[in-house]
C-alpha positions as CSV (number, residue, x, y, z in Angstrom):
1,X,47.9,-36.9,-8.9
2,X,46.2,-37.1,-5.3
3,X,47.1,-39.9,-2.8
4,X,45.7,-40.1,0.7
5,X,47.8,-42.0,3.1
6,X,46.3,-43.9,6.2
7,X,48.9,-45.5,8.7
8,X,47.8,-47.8,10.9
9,X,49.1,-47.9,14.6
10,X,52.1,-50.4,13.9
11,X,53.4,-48.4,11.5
12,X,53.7,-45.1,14.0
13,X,54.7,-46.7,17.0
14,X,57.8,-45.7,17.5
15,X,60.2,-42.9,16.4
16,X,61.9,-45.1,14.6
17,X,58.6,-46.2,12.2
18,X,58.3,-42.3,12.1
19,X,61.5,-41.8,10.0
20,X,59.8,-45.2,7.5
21,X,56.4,-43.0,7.0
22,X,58.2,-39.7,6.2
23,X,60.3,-41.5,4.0
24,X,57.2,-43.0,2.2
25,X,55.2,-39.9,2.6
26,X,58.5,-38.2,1.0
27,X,59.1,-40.4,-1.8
28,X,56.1,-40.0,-3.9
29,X,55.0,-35.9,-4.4
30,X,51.6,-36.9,-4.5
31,X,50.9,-38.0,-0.9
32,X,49.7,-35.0,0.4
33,X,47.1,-36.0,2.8
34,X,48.3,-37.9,5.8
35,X,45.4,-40.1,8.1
36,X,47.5,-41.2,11.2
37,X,46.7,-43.8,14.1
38,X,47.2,-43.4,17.9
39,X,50.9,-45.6,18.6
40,X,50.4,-49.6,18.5
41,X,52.7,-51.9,19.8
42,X,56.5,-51.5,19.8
43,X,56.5,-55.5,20.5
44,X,54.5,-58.4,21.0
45,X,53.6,-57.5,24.9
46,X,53.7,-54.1,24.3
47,X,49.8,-51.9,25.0
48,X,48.5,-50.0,22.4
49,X,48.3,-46.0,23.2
50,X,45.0,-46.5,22.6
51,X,44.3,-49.3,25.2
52,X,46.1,-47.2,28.0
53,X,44.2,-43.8,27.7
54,X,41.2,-46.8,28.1
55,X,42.4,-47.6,31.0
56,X,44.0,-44.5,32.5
57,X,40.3,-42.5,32.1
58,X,38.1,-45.6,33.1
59,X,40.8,-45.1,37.0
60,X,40.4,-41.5,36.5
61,X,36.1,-41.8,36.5
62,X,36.2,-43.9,39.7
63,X,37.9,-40.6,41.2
64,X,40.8,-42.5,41.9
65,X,44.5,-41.3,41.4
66,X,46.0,-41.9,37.4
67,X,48.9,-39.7,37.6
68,X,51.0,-42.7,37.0
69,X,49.1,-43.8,34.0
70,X,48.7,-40.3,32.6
71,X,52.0,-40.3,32.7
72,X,53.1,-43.5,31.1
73,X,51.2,-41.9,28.3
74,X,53.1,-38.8,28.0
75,X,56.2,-40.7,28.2
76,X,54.9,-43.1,25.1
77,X,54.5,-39.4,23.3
78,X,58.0,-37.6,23.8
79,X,59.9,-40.7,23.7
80,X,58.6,-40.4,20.0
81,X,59.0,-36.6,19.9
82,X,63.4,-36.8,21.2
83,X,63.7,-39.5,18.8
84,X,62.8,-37.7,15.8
85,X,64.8,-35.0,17.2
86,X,61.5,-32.8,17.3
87,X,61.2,-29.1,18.9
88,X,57.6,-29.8,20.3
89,X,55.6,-29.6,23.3
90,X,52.3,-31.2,24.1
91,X,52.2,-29.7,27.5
92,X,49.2,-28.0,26.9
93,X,47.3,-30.3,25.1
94,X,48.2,-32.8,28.0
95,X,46.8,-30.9,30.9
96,X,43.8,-30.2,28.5
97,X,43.2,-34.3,28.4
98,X,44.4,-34.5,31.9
99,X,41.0,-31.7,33.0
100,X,39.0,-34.0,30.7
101,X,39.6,-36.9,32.6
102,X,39.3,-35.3,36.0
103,X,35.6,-33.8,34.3
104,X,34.6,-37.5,33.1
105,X,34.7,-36.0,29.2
106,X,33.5,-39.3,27.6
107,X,35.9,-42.7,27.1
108,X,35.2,-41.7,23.1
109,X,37.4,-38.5,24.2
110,X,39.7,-40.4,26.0
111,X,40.4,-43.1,23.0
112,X,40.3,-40.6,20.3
113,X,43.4,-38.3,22.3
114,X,45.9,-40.6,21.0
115,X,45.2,-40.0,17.0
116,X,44.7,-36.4,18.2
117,X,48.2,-36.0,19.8
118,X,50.1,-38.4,17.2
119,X,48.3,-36.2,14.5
120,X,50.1,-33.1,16.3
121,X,53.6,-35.2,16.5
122,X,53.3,-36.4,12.5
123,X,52.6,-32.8,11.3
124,X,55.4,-31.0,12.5
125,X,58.0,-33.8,11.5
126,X,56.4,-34.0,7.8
127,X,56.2,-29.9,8.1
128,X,52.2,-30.5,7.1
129,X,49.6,-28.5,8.3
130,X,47.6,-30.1,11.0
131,X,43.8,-30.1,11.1
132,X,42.0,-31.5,13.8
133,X,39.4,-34.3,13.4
134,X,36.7,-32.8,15.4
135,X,36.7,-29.6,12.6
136,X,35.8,-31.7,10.1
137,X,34.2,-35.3,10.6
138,X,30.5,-34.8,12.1
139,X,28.2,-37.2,13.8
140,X,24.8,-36.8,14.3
141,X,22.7,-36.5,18.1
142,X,21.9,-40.3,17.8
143,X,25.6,-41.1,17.4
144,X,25.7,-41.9,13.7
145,X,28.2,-40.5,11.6
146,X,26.5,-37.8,9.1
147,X,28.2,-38.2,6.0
148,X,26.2,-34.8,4.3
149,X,27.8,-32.4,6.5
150,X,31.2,-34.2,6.5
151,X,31.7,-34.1,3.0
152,X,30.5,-30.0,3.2
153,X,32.5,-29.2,5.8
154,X,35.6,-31.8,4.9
155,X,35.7,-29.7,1.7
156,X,35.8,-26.3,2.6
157,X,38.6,-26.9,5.4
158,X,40.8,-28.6,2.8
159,X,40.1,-25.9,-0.1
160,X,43.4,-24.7,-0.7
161,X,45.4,-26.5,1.5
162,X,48.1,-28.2,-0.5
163,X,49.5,-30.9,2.5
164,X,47.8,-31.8,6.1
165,X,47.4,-34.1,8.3
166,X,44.0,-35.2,10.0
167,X,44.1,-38.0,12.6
168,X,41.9,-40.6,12.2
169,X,39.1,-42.7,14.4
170,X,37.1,-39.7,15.9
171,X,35.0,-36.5,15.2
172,X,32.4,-34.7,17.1
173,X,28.9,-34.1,17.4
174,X,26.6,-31.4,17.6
175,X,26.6,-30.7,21.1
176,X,30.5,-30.0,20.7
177,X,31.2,-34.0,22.4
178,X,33.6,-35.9,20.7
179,X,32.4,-39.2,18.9
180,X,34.7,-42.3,18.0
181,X,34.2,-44.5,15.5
182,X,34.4,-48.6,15.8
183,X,37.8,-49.9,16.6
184,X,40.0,-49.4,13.5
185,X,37.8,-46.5,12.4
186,X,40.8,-44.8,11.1
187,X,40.2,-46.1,8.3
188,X,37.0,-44.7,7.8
189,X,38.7,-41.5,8.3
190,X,41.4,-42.1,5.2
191,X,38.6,-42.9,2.8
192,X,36.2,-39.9,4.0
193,X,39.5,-37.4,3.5
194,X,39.9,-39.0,0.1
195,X,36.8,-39.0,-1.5
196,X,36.1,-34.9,0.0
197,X,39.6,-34.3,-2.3
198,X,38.4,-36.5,-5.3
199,X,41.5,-38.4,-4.7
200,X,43.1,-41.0,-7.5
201,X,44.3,-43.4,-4.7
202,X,43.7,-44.0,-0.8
203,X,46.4,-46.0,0.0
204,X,46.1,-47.9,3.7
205,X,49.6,-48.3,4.9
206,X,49.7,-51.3,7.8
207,X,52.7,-54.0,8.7
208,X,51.3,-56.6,6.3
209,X,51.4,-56.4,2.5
210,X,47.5,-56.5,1.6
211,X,45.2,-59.3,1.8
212,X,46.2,-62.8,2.0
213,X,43.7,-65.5,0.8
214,X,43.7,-67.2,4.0
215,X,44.3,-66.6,7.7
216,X,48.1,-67.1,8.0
217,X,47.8,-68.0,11.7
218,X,45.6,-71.7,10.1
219,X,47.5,-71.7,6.9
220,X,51.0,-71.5,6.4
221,X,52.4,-68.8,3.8
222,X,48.8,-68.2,2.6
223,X,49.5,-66.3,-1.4
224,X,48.5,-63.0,-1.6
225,X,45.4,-61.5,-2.6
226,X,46.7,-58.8,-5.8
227,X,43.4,-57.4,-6.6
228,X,39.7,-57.6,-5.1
229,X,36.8,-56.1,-5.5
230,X,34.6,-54.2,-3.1
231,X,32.0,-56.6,-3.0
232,X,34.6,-59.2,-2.5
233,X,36.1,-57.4,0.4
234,X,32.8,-56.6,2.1
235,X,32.2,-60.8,2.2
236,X,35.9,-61.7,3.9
237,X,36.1,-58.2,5.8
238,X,32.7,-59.7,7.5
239,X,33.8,-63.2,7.5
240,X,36.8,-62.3,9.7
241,X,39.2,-60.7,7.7
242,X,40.4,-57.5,9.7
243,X,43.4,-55.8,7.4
244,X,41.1,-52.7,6.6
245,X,37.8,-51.5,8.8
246,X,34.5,-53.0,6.7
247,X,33.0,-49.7,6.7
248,X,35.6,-48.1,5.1
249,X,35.2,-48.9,1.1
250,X,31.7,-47.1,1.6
251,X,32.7,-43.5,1.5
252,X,35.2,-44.4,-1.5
253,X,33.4,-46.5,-3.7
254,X,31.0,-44.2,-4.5
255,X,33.1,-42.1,-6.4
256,X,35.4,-44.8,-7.8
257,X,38.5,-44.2,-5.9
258,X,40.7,-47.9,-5.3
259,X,42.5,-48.5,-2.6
260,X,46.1,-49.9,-2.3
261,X,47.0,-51.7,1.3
262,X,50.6,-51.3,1.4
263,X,53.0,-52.5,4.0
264,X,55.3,-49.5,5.9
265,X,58.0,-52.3,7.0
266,X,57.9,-53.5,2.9
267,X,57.1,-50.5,1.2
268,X,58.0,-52.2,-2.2
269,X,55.5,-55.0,-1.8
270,X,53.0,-54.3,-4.5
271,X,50.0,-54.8,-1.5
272,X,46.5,-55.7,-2.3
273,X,44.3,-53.3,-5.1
274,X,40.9,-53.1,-3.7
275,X,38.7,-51.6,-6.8
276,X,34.5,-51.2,-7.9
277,X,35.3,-53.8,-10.6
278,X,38.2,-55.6,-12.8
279,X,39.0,-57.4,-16.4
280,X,41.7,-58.7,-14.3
281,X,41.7,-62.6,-14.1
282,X,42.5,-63.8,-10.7
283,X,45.1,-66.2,-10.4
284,X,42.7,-68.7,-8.5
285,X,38.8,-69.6,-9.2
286,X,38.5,-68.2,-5.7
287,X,39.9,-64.9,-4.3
288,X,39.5,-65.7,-0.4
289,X,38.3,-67.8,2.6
290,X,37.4,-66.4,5.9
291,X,35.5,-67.8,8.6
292,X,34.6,-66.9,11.9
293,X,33.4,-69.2,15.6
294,X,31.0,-68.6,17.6
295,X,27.8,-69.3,16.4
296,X,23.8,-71.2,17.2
297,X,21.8,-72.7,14.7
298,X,18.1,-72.9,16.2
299,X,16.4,-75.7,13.4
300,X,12.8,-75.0,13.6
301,X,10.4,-78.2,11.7
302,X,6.6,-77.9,10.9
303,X,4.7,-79.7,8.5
304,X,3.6,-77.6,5.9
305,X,5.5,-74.7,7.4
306,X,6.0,-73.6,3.3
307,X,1.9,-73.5,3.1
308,X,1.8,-71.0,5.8
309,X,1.4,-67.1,5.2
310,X,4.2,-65.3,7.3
311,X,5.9,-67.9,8.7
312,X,9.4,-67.1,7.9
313,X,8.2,-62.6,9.1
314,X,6.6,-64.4,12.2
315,X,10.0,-66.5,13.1
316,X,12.4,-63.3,12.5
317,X,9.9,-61.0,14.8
318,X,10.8,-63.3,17.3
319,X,14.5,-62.8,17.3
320,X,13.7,-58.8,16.1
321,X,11.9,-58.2,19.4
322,X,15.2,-60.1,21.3
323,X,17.9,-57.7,19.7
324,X,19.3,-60.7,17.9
325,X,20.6,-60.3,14.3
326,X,20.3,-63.2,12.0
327,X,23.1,-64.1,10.0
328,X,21.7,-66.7,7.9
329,X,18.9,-68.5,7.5
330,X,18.7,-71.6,4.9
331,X,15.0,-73.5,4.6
332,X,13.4,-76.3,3.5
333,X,9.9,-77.7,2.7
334,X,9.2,-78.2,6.1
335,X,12.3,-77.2,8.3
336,X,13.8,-73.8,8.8
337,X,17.5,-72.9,10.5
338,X,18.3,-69.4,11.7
339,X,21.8,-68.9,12.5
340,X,22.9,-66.0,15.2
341,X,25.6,-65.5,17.0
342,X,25.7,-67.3,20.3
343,X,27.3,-64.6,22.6
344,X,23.8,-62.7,21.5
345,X,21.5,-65.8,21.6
346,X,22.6,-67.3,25.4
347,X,21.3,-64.7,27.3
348,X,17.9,-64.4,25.8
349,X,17.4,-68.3,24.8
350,X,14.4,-69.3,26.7
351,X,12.4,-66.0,25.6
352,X,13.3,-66.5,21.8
353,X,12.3,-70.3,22.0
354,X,8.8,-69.3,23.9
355,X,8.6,-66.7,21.3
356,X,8.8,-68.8,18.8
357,X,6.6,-71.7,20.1
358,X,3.5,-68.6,20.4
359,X,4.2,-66.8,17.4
360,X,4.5,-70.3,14.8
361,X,3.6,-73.2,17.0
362,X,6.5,-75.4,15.4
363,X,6.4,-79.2,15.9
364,X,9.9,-79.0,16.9
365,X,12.6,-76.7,18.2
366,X,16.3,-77.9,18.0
367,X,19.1,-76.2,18.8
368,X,23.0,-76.9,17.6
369,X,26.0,-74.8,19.2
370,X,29.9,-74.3,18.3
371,X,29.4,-73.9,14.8
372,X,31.8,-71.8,13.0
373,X,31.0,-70.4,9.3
374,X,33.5,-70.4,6.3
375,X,33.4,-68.0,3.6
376,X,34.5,-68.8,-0.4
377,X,34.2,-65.6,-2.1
378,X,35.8,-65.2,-5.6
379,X,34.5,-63.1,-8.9
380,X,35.7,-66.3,-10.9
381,X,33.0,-68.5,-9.1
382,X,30.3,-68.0,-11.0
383,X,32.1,-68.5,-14.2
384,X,34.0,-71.9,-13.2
385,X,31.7,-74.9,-13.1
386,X,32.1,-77.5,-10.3
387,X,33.0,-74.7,-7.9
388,X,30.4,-76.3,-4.9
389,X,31.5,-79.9,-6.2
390,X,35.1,-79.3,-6.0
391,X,34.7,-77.5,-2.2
392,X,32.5,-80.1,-0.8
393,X,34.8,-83.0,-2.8
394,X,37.8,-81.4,-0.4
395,X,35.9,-81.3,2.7
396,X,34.8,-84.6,2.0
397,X,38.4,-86.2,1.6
398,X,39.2,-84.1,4.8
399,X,36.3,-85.8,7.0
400,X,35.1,-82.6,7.6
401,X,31.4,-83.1,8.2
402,X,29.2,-80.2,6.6
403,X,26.0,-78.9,8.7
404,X,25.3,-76.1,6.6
405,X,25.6,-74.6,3.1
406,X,24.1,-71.0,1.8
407,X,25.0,-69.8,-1.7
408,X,24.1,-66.1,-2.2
409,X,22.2,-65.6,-5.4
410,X,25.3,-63.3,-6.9
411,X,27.4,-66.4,-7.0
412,X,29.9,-64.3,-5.1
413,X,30.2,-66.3,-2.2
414,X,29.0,-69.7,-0.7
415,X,29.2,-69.9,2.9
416,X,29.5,-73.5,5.0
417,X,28.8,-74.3,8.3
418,X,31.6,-76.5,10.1
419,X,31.4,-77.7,14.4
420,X,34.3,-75.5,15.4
421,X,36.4,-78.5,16.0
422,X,36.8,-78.8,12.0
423,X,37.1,-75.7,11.5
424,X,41.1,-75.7,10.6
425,X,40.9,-78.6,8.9
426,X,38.1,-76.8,6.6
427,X,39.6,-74.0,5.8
428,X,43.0,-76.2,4.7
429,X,41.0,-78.2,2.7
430,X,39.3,-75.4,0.6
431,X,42.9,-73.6,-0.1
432,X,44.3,-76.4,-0.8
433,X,41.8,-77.4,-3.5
434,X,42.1,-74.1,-5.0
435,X,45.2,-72.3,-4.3
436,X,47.7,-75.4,-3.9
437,X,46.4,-77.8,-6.4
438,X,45.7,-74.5,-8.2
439,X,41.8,-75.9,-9.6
């Protein structure tokens, strides 16, 4: 058996987390491919390693004087190295990141340093080969990551080699600059290593253990999620739901490989199975909610609008030609919604609403704000009757007022639109319909 092993930044913060991932790299023979993280936070106030190279290259690009910064940074690095009792020095690569700053290398080479050097740190304390990022993940001249030469060049590095470690979050492009991916891309890294080995298991080790069905921080002791699919996933993961990177099922799924969230600080917590598909029962009709603020609804009415050729093309050009992505958009006979996000829609409001008075001459344009969206999403949905009655039966007992419902035709998921003053009391409604009550 094969595992890759991701640890997030938590879980390598400190010297003393370093002696918990050894031990749980240790325990099991088959973890022989380790994805690291740059250091999180030792404590609540604490800055991520991550967040200070930010800020230490972004003084450094003004021309301006970061030796203290730099070496708060290097400080972070062998507090780590004498507390694992470590023979190491990272002089060199330090004054190599130090010229990169002084020569304004990128903020994507100043971010991706701190998986780089806590790769370095993590391979000589397992005793694992170390194999930098930037030899094997590849992004293309636009930016995007290429997963074609990846998977060539992922291959041939590993062939052979029985136990390394590649940090995670970063790679490099073609003209030898070095390319990050979204925050918490790490975990795009851990599911690219384990699908170029044909891995059985990719196992994402953070400080929770797996999924819960709701957002602890609105519900209190939310139950765990035990298994989910990754179709599931892909619906909370957008909706809000930030244990593992969205992006990082892709690479995985298409050659069947599940993955297991574990928690370092709880390594006996059986964690959340995500998998391509399950006999498995779930314990609720629904397997999660998630919901996110922070969003427009621009309601556009006009007789006979469902008569007229194009109207719905001619309405998303409009918002097309703005840079604005839709994120839903429910219709009736003679009214049309199109929900965005408002942080996108603010700036360019006027032009999208002239746009939209030249391109489908509506008889009316209204616009609602604060609205946040919920998320149901269970497999068991579709094969539970009253699933909609029961959720809107809840919300109505809760006074929670409903502006917006959109059913996606999988019966995977229905998502409602709440003002983001109900938006708690939503969300408590729906688990407790489902998950306390248990219907």
């Amino acid at each position: 058996m094969v595992k890759v092993v991701k640890f997030g930044g938590s879980s390598l913060a400190s010297a003393e987390q370093f002696r918990k991932v050894a031990d749980i790299i240790h325990a099991e023979d088959s973890r022989r491919f380790v994805v690291p993280s740059a250091p999180g936070k030792r404590f609540s106030d604490d800055t991520k390693v991550t967040d200070m190279l930010y800020t230490c290259y972004d003084i450094a690009a003004k021309g301006k004087g970061f030796d203290d910064k730099f070496n708060e940074i290097k400080k972070r690095y062998y507090e780590i190295i004498e507390g694992l009792g470590l023979d190491l020095s990272l002089e060199d690569d330090f004054e190599q990141i130090r010229n990169g700053f002084i020569g304004k290398a990128g903020r994507d080479f100043a971010a991706s340093r701190g998986e780089y050097l806590n790769g370095k740190v993590l391979a000589c304390y397992l005793g694992y080969e170390f194999i930098d990022a930037a030899e094997v993940i590849h992004f293309s001249d636009n930016g995007q990551f290429d997963a074609a030469l990846t998977d060539v060049a992922m291959k041939e590095r590993l062939n052979g080699v029985e136990r390394a470690v590649i940090p995670g979050f970063y790679g490099i492009m073609p003209n030898d600059t070095i390319k990050t991916f979204s925050r918490g891309g790490s975990d795009i890294t851990g599911s690219i290593v384990a699908a170029a080995v044909s891995a059985d298991l990719y196992e994402n080790w953070t400080d929770v253990s797996g999924f819960l069905i709701a957002d602890p921080r609105i519900i209190n002791n939310p139950a765990p999620i035990r298994t989910i699919t990754y179709k599931e996933l892909r619906e909370l993961s957008y909706m809000g739901a930030t244990v593992l990177h969205e992006d990082a099922i892709f690479p995985v799924r298409k050659v069947g490989i599940p993955i297991n969230i574990k928690n370092t600080n709880k390594p006996e917590d059986p964690g959340t199975m995500i998998v391509e598909s399950t006999s498995q029962k779930p314990e609720y009709t629904i397997t999660g909610i998630a919901g996110k603020k922070g969003f427009t609804v621009i309601n556009i009415e006009k007789e006979l609008m469902n008569a007229e050729l194009g109207f719905g093309r001619k309405v998303l050009e409009v918002f097309e030609k703005n840079g604005i992505n839709f994120e839903h958009m429910p219709s009736g006979i003679d009214t049309m919604s199109v929900i965005v996000s408002q942080a996108e829609f603010e700036p360019k409001e006027q032009e999208v609403l002239a746009g939209l008075h030249r391109n489908v001459k509506p008889d009316v344009i209204d616009i609602e704000t604060d609205l946040a969206l919920i998320a149901v999403v269970g497999r068991a949905m579709k094969s539970n009757r009253g699933t909609a009655g029961r959720i809107f039966a809840s919300l109505a007992h809760s006074n929670v007022n409903v502006k917006m419902i959109d059913q996606g035709s999988s019966e995977l998921n229905i998502i409602i639109g709440v003002s983001e003053a109900e938006f708690a009391p939503a969300l408590k409604a729906i688990y407790d319909i489902f998950v306390t009550a248990k219907l």
